[in-house]
KOLDREN-782544 format. One line per 10 residues: number of its first residue (from 1); their letters; for each residue x, y, z of C-alpha. Coordinates in steps of 0.001 Angstrom, whole numbers, plus 500000, padded with zeros to 6 digits. Each point is the difference from the previous one (the first is absolute). Example, Ala and Ser with C-alpha at 12.3 -4.5 7.8 and 13.67 -1.06 7.14 Angstrom:
<guses>
1> AS> 512300 495500 507800  501370 503440 499340
</guses>
This chain:
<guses>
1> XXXXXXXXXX> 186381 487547 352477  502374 499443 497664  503437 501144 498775  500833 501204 497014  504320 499548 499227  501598 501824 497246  502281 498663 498286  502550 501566 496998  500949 498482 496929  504014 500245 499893
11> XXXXXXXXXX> 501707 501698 497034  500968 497212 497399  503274 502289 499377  500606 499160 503824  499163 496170 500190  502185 499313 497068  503279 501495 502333  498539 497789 503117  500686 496490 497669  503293 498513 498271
21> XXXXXXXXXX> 501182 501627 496882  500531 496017 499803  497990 497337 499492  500981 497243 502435  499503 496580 498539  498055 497451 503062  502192 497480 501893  499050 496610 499395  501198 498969 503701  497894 501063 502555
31> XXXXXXXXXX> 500879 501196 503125  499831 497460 502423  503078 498239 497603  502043 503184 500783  502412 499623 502251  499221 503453 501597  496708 498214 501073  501184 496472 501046  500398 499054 503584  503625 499319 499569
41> XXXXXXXXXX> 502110 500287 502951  503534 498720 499132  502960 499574 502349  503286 500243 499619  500732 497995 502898  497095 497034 501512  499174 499405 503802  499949 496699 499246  503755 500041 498115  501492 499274 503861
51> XXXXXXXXXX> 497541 497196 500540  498962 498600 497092  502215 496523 498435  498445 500595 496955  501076 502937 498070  496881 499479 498269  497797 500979 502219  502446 503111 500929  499613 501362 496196  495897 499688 499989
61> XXXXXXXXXX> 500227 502144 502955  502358 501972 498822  497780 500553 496581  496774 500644 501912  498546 496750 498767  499365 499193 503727  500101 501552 503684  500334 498158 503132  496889 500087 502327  501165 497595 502825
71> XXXXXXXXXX> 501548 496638 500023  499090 497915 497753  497611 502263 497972  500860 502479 497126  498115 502814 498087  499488 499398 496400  500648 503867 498809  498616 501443 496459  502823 498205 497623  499837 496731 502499
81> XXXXXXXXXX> 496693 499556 499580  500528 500189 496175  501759 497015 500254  497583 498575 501877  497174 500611 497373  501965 498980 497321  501197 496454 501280  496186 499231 501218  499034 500907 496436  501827 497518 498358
91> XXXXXXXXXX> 498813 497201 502547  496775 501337 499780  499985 499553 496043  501955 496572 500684  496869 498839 502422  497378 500937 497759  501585 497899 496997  499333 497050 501976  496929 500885 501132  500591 501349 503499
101> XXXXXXXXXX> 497382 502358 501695  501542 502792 502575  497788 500494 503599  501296 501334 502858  500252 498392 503782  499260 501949 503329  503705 500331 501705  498203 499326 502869  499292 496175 500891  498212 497874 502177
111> XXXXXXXXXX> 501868 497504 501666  498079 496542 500027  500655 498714 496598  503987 500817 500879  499731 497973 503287  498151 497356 497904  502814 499662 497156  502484 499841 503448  501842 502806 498325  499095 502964 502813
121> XXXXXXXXXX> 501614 497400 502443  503574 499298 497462  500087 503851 499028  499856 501447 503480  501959 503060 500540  500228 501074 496477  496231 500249 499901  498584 503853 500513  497541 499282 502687  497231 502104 501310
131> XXXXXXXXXX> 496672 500526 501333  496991 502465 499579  497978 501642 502792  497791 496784 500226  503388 497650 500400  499068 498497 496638  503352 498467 499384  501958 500938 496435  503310 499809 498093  501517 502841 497311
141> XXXXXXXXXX> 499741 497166 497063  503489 498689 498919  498421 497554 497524  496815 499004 499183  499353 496614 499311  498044 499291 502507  497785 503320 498866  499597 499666 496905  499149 495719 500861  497588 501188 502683
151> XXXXXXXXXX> 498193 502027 496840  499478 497258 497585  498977 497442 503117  497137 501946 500314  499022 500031 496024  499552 496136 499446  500966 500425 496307  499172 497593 497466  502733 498061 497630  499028 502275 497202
161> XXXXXXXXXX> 501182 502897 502018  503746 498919 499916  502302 501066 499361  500182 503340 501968  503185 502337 500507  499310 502872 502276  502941 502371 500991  500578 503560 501694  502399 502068 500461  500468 500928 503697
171> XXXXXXXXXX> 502230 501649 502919  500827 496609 502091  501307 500379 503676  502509 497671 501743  501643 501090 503152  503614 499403 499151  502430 499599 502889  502552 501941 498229  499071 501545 497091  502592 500378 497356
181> XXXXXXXXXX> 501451 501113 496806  497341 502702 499671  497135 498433 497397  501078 496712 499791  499220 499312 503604  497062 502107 501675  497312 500042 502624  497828 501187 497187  500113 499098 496473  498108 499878 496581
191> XXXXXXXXXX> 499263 496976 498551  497965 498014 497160  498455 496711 500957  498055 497905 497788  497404 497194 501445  499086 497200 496914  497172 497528 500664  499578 496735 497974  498028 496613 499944  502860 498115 500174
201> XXXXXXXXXX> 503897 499016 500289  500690 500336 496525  497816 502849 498910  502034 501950 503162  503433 499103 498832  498734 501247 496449  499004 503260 501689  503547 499366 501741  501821 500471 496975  497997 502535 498143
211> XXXXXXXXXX> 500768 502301 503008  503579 499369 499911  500122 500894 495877  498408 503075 501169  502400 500862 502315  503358 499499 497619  497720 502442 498122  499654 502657 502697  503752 499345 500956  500832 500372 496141
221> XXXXXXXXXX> 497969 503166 499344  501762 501399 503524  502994 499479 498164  503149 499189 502143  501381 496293 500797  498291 497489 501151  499580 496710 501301  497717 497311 500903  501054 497040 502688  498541 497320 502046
231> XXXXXXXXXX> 499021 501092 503129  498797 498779 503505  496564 500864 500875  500838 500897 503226  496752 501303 502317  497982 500269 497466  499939 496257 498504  499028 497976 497242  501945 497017 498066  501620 502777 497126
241> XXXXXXXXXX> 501701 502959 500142  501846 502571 497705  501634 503203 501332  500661 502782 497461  503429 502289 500504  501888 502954 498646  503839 499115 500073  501557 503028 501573  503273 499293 502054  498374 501459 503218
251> XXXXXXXXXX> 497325 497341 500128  498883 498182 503347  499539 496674 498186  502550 497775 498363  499142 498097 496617  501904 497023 499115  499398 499056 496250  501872 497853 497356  501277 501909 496950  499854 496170 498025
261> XXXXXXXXXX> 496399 499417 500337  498565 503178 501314  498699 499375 503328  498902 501777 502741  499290 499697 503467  500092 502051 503205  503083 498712 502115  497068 498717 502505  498373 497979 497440  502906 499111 497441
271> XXXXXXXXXX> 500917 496355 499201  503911 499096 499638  502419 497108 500587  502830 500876 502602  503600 498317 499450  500414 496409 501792  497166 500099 502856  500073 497457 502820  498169 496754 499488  498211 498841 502793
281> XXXXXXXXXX> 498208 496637 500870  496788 500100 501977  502402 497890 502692  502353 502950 500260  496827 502641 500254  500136 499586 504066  503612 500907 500575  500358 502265 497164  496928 502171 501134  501966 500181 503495
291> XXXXXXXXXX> 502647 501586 498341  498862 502062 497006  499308 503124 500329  498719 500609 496675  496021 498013 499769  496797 501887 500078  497781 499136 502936  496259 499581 500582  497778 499733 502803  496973 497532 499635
301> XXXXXXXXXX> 497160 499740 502346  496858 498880 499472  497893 501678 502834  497994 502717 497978  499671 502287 503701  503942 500496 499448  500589 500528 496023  500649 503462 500760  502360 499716 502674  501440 496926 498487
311> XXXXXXXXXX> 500642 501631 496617  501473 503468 501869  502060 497378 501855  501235 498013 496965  500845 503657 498354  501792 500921 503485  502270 496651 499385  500668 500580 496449  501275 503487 500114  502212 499975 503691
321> XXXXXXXXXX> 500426 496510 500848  500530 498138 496602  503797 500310 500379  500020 497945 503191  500437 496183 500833  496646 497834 500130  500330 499488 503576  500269 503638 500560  496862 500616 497940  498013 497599 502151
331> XXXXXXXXXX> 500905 502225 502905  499211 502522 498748  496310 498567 498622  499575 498612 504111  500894 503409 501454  497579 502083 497857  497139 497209 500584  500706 500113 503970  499789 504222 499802  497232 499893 497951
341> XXXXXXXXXX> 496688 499175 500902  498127 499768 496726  502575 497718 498762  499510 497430 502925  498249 497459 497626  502837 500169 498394  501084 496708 501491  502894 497145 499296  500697 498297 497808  500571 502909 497126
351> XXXXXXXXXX> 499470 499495 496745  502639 501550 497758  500079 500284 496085  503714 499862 498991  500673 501714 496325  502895 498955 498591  501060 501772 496347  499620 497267 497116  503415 500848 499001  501248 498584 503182
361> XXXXXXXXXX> 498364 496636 500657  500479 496750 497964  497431 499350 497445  499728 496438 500524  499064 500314 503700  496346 500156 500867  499473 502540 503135  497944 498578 502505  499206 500937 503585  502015 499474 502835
371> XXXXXXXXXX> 499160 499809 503469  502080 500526 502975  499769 500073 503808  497913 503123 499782  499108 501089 496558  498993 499303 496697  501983 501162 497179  498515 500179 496774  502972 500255 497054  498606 502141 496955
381> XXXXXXXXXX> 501991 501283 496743  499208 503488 498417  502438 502750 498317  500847 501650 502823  504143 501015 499548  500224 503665 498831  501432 500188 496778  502351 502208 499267  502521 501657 496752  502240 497757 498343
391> XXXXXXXXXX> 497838 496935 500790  498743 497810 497132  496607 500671 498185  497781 497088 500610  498370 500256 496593  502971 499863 498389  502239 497591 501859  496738 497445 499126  501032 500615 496838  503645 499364 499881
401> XXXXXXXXXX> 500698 503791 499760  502662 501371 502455  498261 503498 500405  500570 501995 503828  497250 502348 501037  500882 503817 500137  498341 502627 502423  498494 503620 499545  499431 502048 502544  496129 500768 498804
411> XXXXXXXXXX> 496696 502236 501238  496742 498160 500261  497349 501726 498608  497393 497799 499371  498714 496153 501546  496933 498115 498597  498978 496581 501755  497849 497124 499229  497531 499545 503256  497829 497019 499459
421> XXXXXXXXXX> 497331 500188 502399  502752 501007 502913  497072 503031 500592  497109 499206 498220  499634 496449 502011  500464 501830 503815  497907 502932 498658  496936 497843 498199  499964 501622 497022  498707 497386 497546
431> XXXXXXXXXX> 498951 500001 496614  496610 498149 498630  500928 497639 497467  498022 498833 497212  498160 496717 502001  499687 503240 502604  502939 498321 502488  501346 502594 501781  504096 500021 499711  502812 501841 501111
441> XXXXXXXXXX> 501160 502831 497672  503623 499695 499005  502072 503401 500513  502752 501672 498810  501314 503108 501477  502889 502716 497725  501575 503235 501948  502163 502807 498625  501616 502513 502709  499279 503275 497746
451> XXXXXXXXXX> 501826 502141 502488  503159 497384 499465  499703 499578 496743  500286 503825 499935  503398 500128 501853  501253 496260 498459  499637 501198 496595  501363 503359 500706  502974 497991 501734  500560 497824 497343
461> XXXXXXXXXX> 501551 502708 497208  500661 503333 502591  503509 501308 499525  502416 501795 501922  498416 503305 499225  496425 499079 500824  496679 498217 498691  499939 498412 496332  496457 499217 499209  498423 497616 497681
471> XXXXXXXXXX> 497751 502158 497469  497135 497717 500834  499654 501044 503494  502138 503269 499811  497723 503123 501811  500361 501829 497098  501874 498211 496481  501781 503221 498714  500565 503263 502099  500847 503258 497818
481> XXXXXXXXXX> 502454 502438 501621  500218 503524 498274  502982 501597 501333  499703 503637 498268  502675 501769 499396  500843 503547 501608  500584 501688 496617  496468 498859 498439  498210 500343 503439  501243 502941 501507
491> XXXXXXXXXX> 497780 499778 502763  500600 496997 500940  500499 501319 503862  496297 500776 500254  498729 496711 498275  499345 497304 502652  497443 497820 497934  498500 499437 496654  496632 502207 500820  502838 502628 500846
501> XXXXXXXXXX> 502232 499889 496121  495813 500344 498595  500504 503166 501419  503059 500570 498599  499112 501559 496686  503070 498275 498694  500160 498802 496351  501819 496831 500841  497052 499061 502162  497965 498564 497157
511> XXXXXXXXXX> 503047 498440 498351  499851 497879 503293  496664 499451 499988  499776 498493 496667  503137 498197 500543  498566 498044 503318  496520 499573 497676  501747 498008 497769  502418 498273 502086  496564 498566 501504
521> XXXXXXXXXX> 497922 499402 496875  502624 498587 497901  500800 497376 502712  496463 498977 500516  499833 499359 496350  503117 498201 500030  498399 497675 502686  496666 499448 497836  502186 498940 497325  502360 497849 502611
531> XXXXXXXXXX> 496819 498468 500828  498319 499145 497115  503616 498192 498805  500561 498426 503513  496743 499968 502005  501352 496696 501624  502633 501669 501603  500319 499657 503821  500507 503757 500833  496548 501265 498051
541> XXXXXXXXXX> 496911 500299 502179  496496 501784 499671  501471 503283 500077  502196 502324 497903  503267 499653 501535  501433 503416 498958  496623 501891 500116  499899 503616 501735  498975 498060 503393  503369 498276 499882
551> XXXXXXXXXX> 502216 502855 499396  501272 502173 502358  501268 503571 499487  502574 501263 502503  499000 503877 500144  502203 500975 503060  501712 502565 498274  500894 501350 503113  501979 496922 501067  503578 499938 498040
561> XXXXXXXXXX> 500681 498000 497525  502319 497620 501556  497358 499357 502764  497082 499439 497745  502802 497630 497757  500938 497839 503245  496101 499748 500939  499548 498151 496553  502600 497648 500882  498945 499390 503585
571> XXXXXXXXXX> 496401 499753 498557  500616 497337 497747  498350 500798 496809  500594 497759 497174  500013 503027 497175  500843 503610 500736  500118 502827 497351  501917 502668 500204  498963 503324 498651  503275 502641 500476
581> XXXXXXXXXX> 501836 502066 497370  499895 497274 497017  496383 500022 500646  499410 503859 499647  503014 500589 497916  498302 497948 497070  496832 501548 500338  498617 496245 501648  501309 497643 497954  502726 498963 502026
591> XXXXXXXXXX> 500129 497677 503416  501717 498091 502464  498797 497130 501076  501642 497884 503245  499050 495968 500617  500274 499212 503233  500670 496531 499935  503170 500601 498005  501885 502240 502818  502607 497410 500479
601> XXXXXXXXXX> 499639 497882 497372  503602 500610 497796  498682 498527 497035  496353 502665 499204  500095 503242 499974  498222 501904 503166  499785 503047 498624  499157 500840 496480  500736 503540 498813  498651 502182 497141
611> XXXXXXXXXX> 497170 497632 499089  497451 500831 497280  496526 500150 501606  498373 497891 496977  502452 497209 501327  499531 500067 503655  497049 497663 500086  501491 496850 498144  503206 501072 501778  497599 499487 503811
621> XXXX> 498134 496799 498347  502955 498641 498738  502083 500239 503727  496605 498593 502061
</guses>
């Protein structure tokens, strides 16, 4: 059975009152770029302004580039995860230059190749540990060399395979004691690491320094300032080491560098000469060590059944005891072998390596050992006094040149190391050379902290009124703000959105239109021509910069204006467009156009009135 449904053709007389008497011109920005459509919660005032010491962190909040989930751990919202995209874009396009291929690594690991590298013993505590419903033992992964090692051990690659970079881009896990200064010190964190493989020493330290170009370049095309410094290698090891940094005055770290002949180094690492040190003879070392409380200390045993309480001992000395007398260290070295049973091999006479800084021992001495009643001290030299401001520059002062090192407070963003075969020797993963020897792959390992370079760079150039992005990594390069006047928009009241003023039947609507179409078009052409003149330039990537994706319309014509105005600010856009009554009043020819980096700065001009739309592009390209 079926059923028939009439239907009635509509009078054309009647359609033609149901449609605009005005043909509305197509926006080129599509909705989800509207501001009436974008997940946008902004604050006035943060939950994290009482708590957080970084008013950084306090204005991402407060802009609803991030929420709070617990401690430690943040939500990326819509705009946050903008930023996100964008700065793993340019690293992405950074990697593949040089040849890097992107995988991805369970966040789930086994444990045995971490006991193996000794590393799930020296981590401890700020390893997430857990088991399944079989007790299969794993961590959440904090790093993965011993992963991605673990991988190519069980390839036996040939010579002609190498080199090979492989990197991801992954949420790491590290359970912080106190988590701090919101993304800069999480539980939870996103982070690039890149893994290089080669044959030998010097093809790795080639692969070394082709990763650290392509760093200055992602650091570069970020846009904000940067260094690079020598840096301990800390946990993770290896002979070299580089950390990269955003100087921002609320940085952890401290840089000390020499404005004569530009070096670097992380105040752990750096390399100075401190005004008149104490010369000592190897004769004096005995008495002197009784009394100073300034020499680094190290416990050496030989049994292998005690390394690890042995080195947890010698760390235990360093850090509480190293400020007391040698007789009061042995003390304390017989007590905690008498309470502790695993350390009963532990048995006199000690052997003790004494460091003593180069600065501070004659150079014409030889160090030898020296035995007393008990023990055998072993006299070493290394660099071991911290140096600090105002103390000469090594470099230079070899040189004759009278040059003091200066600190920055600084952000680090970024650390690459040199590994040798630190992993690749514990974890067997060879290569086959050509006589079909099997050898030791030498590594390298490069991080960036995305989420910190996020809130670094963002910390680096802020202001007093809120965010100040770089137009590289900027969720959105220009916002457009059309404040509409009562007079031409009479019902403004009822119009909440842009779908709403369609509705509108208002005249003005497609002089609007047409003037946000060619506010977009004419600054993508601007940029093909930019790039065609300067395609070398650090802030061009794949994609247009000032396409419709990267534009944002604020439509929240319901807001007022001075709201929608302070949101820019907060925000943090590097270009915003205003479209008010020298807009409409000139039939579209007129704008105003605000650059956010030049808020406070006395000597540009933050706000530019009455500007011709033909000029606005070269006027934006000019001020990137």
């Amino acid at each position: 059975m079926f059923s028939i449904f009439r239907t009635t053709l509509a009078n054309p007389r009647s359609l033609a009152r149901n449609v605009h008497s005005i043909p509305i011109t197509k926006l080129i920005i599509p909705e989800y770029n509207q501001m009436s459509s974008v997940f946008l919660p902004t604050q006035k005032l943060s939950p994290l302004q009482s708590s957080s010491k970084t008013p950084t962190g306090d204005l991402l909040t407060r802009a609803g580039y991030i929420r709070q989930s617990s401690s430690g751990t943040f939500t990326l919202l819509p705009i946050g995860q903008r930023v996100i995209e964008k700065i793993s874009a340019i690293i992405d396009s950074e990697m593949k230059n040089i040849g890097a291929q992107r995988l991805t690594m369970p966040s789930l690991l086994l444990t045995p190749a971490w006991k193996k590298s000794k590393r799930f013993q020296r981590l401890g505590d700020e390893l997430f540990k857990l088991s399944d419903r079989k007790g299969t033992e794993y961590i959440l992964g904090p790093t993965y060399e011993e992963e991605i090692t673990s991988i190519i051990a069980n390839e036996i690659l040939s010579y002609r395979k190498l080199p090979l970079r492989l990197y991801q881009i992954s949420n790491k896990f590290r359970d912080e004691m106190r988590p701090r200064n919101v993304l800069l010190r999480g539980r939870e964190f996103l982070m690039k690491d890149l893994y290089t493989f080669d044959v030998s020493e010097e093809a790795a330290l080639k692969s070394y320094q082709l990763v650290r170009s392509a760093y200055n370049s992602i650091f570069k095309r970020i846009g904000v300032p940067y260094a690079v410094a020598e840096a301990d290698s800390g946990d993770i090891g290896g002979s070299l080491s580089h950390e990269f940094h955003i100087i921002s005055p609320d940085g952890e770290d401290t840089l000390l560098h020499c404005k004569s002949c530009r070096t670097v180094a992380n105040e752990e690492k750096a390399r100075g000469i401190i005004e008149n040190p104490k010369k000592l003879s190897t004769e004096q070392l005995f008495t002197f060590f009784d009394q100073n409380h300034n020499l680094s200390l190290e416990l050496n045993i030989a049994s292998k059944s005690a390394v690890g309480d042995a080195e947890s001992l010698g760390s235990e000395l360093y850090s509480e005891e190293s400020t007391q007398s040698f007789t009061k260290i042995i003390e304390k070295i017989d007590t905690l072998v008498n309470e502790n049973t695993n350390m009963k091999r532990l048995t006199k006479p000690y052997n003790f390596n004494i460091i003593i800084d180069n600065q501070c021992i004659d150079k014409t001495e030889n160090l030898s050992t020296k035995t007393t009643n008990d023990h055998s001290l072993v006299f070493k030299t290394d660099d071991i006094i911290k140096i600090e401001p105002n103390d000469k520059c090594e470099s230079c002062n070899s040189k004759s040149i009278d040059s003091k090192l200066v600190s920055s407070r600084a952000i680090e963003i970024g650390h690459i190391f040199y590994l040798g075969t630190k992993y690749s020797s514990v974890l067997d993963a060879n290569f086959s050379s050509n006589n079909n020897s099997l050898n030791p792959i030498q590594m390298g390992c490069y991080g960036i902290g995305i989420m910190r370079t996020m809130q670094a760079a963002a910390d680096a150039v802020r202001d007093n009124e809120g965010l100040v992005w770089p137009v590289s990594i900027s969720p959105y390069s220009l916002g457009i703000l059309p404040l509409l006047p009562p007079k031409i928009f009479p019902e403004k009241n009822e119009t909440n959105t842009f779908t709403d003023l369609l509705k509108s039947n208002n005249e003005k609507t497609n002089v609007l239109i047409n003037g946000i179409n060619k506010i977009v078009s004419s600054l993508v052409a601007e940029e093909r021509l930019s790039t065609k003149e300067t395609e070398n330039e650090p802030f061009l990537s794949n994609t247009s910069m000032f396409d419709h994706h990267n534009i944002v319309l604020d439509d929240r014509f319901s807001l007022p204006n001075g709201y929608r105005l302070y949101d820019s600010e907060l925000l943090g856009l590097p270009f915003v467009v205003i479209l008010g009554n020298d807009f409409f009043n000139s039939n579209g020819k007129k704008v105003e156009l605000r650059i956010r980096k030049f808020k406070n700065d006395q000597n540009n001009d933050y706000i530019i009135r009455n500007v011709d739309l033909e000029d606005l592009p070269k006027i934006i390209f000019k001020n990137l």
